[in-house]
N, C-alpha and C positions, 0 to 999 in steps of 0.2 A: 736298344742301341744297335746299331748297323754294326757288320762285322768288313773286313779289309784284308783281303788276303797281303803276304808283306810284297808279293810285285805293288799292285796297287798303289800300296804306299810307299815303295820305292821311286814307282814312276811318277806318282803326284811331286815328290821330295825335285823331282829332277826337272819336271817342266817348271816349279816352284822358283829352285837355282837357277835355270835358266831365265826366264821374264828376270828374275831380280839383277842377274850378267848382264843381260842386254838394256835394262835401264838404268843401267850404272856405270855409261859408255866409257867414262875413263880408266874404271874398273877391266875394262878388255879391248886393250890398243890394236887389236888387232880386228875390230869390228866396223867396217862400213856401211854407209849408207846405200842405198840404191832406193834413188827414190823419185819420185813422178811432183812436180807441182800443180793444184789446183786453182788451175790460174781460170779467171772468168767467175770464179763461183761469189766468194766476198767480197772483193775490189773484181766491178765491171769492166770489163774490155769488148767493147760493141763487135769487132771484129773476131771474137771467137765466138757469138752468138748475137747474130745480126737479129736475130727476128726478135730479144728482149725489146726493141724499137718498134716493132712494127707497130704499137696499138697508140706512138703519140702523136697528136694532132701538132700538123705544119711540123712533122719531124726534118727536113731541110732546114729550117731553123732551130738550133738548138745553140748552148753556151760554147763558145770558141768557133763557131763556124766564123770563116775569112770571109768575106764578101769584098767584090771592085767593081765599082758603079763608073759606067763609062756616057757619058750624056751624048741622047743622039742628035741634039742640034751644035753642041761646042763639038764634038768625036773626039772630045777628050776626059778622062780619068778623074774622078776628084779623087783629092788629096790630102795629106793633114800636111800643110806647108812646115817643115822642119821637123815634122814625123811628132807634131802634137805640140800645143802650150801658144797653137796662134790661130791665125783663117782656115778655114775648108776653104780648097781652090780649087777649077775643073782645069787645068793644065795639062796635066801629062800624059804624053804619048803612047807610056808601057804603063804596067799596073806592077808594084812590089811592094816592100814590107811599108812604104807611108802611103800609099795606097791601097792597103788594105784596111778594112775594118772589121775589130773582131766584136762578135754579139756577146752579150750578156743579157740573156731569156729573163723578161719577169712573168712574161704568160703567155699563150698561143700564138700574138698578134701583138704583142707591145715589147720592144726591146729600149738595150741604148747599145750603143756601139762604142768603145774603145780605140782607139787610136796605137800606133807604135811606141810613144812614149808613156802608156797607158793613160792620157786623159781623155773624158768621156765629150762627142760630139752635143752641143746644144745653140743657145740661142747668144750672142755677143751682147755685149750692153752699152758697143756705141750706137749711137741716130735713133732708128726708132726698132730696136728690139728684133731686128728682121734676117741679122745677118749671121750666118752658121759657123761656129769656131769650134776649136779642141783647146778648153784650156779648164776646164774641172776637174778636179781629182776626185768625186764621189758623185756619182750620179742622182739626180732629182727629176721633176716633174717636165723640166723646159730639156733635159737629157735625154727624154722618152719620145720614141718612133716608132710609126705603125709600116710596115712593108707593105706595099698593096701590089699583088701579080695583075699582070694580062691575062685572061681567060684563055686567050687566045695562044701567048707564046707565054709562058712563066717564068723565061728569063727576062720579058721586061718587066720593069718593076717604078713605083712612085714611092715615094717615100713621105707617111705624113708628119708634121709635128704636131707638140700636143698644142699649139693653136691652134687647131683644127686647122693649117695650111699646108699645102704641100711643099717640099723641098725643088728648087730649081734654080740652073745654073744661067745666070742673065750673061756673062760672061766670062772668061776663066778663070777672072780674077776676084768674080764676085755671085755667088752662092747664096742663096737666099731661101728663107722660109714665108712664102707670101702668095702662091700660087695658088688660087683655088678654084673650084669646079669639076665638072669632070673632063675626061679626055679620052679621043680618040685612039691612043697609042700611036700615035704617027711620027714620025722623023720629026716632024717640025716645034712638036711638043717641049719645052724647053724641063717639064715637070718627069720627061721619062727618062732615063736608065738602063743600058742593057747589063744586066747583073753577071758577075761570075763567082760562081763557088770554089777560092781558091787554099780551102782546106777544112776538113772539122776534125771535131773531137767527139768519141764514143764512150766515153767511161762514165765512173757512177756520178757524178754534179751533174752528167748531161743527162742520164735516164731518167736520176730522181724530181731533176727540178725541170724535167721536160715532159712527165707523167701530171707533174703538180702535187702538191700534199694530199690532196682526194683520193688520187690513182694510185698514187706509186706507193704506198705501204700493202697493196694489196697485191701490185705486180713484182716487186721482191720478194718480197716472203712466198710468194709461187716459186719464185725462180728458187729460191734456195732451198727450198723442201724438195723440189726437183732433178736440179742440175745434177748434185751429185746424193747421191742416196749411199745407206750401208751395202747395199749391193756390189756397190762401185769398191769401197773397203774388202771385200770379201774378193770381188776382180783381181785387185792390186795383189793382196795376199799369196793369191794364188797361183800369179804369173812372176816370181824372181823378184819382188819390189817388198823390201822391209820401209818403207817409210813414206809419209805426204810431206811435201812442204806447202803450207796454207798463206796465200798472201792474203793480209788482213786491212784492213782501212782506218785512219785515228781515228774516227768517229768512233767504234768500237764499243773504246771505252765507254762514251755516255749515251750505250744501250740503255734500258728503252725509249730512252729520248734525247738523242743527239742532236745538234745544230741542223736549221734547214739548208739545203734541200733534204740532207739523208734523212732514212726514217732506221727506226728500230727492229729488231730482230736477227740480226748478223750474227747477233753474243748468241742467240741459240744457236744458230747451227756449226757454230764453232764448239759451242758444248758439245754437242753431238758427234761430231767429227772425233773429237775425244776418246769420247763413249765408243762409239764406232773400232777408232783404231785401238783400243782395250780392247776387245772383245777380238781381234782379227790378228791381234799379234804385230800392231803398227809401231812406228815410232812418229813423230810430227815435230815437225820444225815450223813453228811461228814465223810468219815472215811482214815485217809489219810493209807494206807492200804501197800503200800512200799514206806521206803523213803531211801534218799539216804545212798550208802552204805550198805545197809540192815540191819536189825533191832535185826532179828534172821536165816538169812542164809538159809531160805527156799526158795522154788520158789514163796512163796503167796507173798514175799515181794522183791519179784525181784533180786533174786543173781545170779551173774553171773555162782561162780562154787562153791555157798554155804558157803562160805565168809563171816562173819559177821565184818562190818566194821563202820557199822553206831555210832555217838555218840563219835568218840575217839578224836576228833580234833574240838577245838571251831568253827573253819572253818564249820564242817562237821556239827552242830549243828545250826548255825546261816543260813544255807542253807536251814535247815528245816524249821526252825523260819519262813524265805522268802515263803517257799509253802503255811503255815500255812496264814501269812498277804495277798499273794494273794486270797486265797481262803474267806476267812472271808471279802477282800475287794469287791470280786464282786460279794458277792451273800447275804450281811447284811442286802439289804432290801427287798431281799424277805421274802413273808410271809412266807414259807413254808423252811425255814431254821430255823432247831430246834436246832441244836448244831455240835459241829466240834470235830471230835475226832482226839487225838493230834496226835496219831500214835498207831500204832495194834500191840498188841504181842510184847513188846520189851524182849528180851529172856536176863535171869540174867545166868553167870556173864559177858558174853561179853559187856551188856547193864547194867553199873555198876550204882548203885542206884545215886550217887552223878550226873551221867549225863546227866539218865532219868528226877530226881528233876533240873538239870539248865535248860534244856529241855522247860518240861511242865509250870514252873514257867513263862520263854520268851515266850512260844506259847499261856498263857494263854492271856498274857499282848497283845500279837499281835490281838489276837480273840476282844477281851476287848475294845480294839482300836476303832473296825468298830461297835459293837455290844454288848450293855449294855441289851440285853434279852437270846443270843444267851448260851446256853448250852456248858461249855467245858469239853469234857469227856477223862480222861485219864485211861488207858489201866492199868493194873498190870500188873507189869514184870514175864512173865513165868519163872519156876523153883527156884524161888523165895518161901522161907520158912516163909516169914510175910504179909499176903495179908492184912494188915494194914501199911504197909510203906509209902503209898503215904498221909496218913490222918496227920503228921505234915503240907505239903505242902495244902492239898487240903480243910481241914476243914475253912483254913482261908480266902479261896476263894467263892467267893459267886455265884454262881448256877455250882458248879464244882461236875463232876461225876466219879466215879470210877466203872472199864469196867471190870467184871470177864467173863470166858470163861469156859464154865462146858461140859465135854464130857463125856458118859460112854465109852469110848475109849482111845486109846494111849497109853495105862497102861496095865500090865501083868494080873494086878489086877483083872480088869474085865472080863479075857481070858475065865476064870472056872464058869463065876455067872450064875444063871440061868435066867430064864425070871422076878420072885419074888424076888428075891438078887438083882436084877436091879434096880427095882421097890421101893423094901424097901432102896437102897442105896438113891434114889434122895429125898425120905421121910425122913431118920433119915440124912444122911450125907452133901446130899448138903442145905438140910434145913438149917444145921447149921454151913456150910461155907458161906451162903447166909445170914443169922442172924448176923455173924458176922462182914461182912462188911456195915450193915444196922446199922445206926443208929438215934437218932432224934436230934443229935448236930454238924453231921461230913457230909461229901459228900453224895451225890443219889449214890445209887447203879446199876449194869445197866447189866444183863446178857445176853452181848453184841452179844453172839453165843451161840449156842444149837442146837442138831438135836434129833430126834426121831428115831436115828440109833443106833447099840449097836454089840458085839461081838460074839451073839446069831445068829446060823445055823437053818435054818427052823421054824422061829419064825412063829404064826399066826399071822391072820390081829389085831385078838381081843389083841394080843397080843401087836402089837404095838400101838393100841389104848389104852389100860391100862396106857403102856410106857410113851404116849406123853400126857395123861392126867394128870398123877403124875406131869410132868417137868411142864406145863401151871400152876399149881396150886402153885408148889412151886416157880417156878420163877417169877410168879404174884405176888410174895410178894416185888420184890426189889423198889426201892422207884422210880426208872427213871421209869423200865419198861424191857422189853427183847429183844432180835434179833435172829429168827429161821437161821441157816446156811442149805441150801439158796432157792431162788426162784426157781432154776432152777438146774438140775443136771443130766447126763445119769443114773448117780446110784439113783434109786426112791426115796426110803427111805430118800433122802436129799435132796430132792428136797420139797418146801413146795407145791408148785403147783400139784405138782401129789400127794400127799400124801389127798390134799385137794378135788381134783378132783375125787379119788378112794375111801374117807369116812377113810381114817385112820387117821385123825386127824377133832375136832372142835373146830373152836375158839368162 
């Protein structure tokens, strides 16, 4: 039997105490967070790691890419006349939201496109079958088009149906699928098109089901054994950051086999993450980061073509509920689960206040279930005029946290400020958006994203040190604590790792 001198096991007794303090957050009010989001790793965002794309074929086409096809013999736009539920028309002058059409990918080369009102372009069923409308709500076989580029220039484009004809505009008022042969590309061509890409989406619907079920369980599961490693854990630890927050995706739940496109393997390295921050002295906040339907129509929360649909259907709600109970069921007794966020960003009005509140109220109850220490933070609905909405619901709940998001970005607002206008804005302004949701009788506050990025060209380092000192000071006041957006980033400046690495930030 091993012998222990009594330091030993004095000291064992006291790191013992401590882990057991620190996972027992309400056990020690005096405990924050400081903590880094792991954004990009389980729920994809193309733009903090462009090159997870690089290996799909016709990646320009993917789900949610905009397209506005302008015909080069009418010089006019087609259309979804009424913005969907009537004719495609080559008429208009400018191109915008009923002149756009958004894709939905079923493989390299074969799409359907969507309209504004979301029904899907196909063939009409007056005369003889020839004439092109927007009035389906579910896409089929006479729904399906092939893109065909010029060799030459790639913004013109043909567009075939699946009658093996091409699409062309006889005149603006009349669009047709009946054109066939080949062609020259020329002006006079009634079958070409000069295309414009007037927006996409990068998140995980677009990697997974733009890899195809073949690819993409072999290029995620790279990316996730990769992206973030324990290494990264052992980083965090060691630079001033007690905790991750993990944005998570509903698929999740029905690892190892979730609905298509996604594929399985997420639930492991979300175990890992665990494991990880156990071993490193982490805490982790759950962030369920897209859930179904989507929340707010971006690609962080996984839309197919920007769609915001989540929330409208008790069905679609009690779905989430279910991520929410899995998630709080298998990880309540770890130490190193500090709280579960119900869901990120739900964007107002599509994510109408009375939904969010049945919502959070059933996700609190589901967390509550597994875990009477466990933190449940809910999100403020963006574009939302009362960042006190959620405090009837939350003040009555007991360790329940309200999540704000403060960027000096996104806004016109901040296009003009200088480096001092910055500076002074996160001192007088968000001090007292951040005051306001603090209080000593209602929810923690939790300023759940932040970067030391801003709208400023040629900024110094000093400068961004000023920056990110203002934001640590004031957002060290909310009573949870904060989440830097993110660990990791090609673009530096949002990355906390490099920013940490390069002396532009201390915590």
């Amino acid at each position: 039997m091993a012998m222990y001198s009594t330091r030993q096991i004095l000291t064992t007794c006291v790191v013992v105490a401590l882990s057991f303090y620190l996972s027992h957050g309400r056990e020690n009010p005096s405990f924050k967070i400081k903590a880094v989001n792991l954004g990009g790793w389980l729920v994809t965002e193309g733009w903090i790691k462009p090159s997870l794309f690089d290996g799909i074929t016709n990646k320009d086409f993917l789900d949610g890419t905009g397209l506005q096809f302008k015909s080069v013999t009418v010089g006019k736009y087609l259309c979804a006349e009424a913005g969907g539920g009537n004719i495609i028309v080559a008429n208009r002058t400018s191109a915008s939201g009923w002149e756009t059409f958004s894709l939905w990918r079923i493989n390299a080369t074969n799409f359907n496109f969507r309209v504004f009102n979301k029904q899907f372009v196909g063939f009409g069923t007056n005369g003889n079958g020839i004439e092109i409308v927007a009035v389906s709500s579910t896409p089929g076989r006479s729904e399906t088009f092939e893109i065909v580029r010029s060799s030459d220039d790639s913004s013109r484009v043909r567009i075939k149906a699946s009658n093996g004809f091409f699409l062309q505009a006889k005149t603006e008022e009349l669009v047709t699928a009946d054109y066939a042969g080949e062609s020259k590309w020329g002006d006079d061509d009634p079958s070409v098109f000069v295309m414009t890409i007037a927006g996409r989406l990068q998140g995980e619907f677009q990697v997974t089901n733009g890899y195809g079920p073949e690819l993409a369980p072999g290029v995620m599961t790279d990316h996730w054994r990769t992206f973030i490693v324990e290494d990264d854990f052992k980083f965090i630890s060691q630079n001033g950051i007690n905790a991750v927050r993990i944005p998570v995706g509903w698929w999740i739940a029905s690892d190892p086999t979730p609905p298509q496109p996604y594929v399985g393997g997420s639930l492991r390295a979300l175990d890992n993450a665990f494991v990880w921050a156990q071993n490193h002295g982490l805490k982790v906040v759950i962030d369920l980061h897209a859930a179904p339907g989507s929340q707010n129509g971006w690609e962080h929360s996984s839309s197919r073509d920007g769609s915001q649909e989540w929330g409208q259907t008790d069905a679609n709600i009690q779905q989430t509920v279910d991520v929410i109970d899995f998630l709080a069921a298998r990880y309540a007794k770890s130490p190193s689960l500090y709280a579960v966020e119900l869901i990120n960003e739900p964007r107002a009005p599509g994510a109408s206040l009375d939904s969010v509140t049945r919502y959070y109220k059933a996700g609190y109850d589901a967390v509550r279930k597994h875990s009477s220490t466990a933190y449940v933070v809910m999100s403020n609905r963006l574009s939302s005029d009362d960042p006190r909405e959620l405090f009837p619901l939350a003040s009555g709940l007991t360790g329940s946290v309200i999540d704000v998001h403060y960027y000096n970005l996104f806004s016109d607002v901040f296009n003009s400020m200088s480096v001092q206008q910055n500076i002074d804005f996160i001192n007088t302004n968000r001090s007292a958006d951040l005051s306001f949701v603090t209080t000593s009788n209602g929810p923690l506050s939790f300023v759940g994203e932040w970067v030391a990025e801003w709208a400023i060209q040629g900024a110094t380092k000093e400068d961004y040190q000023r920056f990110a000192k203002a934001q640590l000071e004031v957002f060290g006041r909310a009573s949870f604590g904060w989440a830097y957006w993110t660990l990791k980033n090609v673009n530096n400046h949002w990355s906390l790792e490099w920013m940490i690495k390069n002396g532009y930030i201390k915590l």
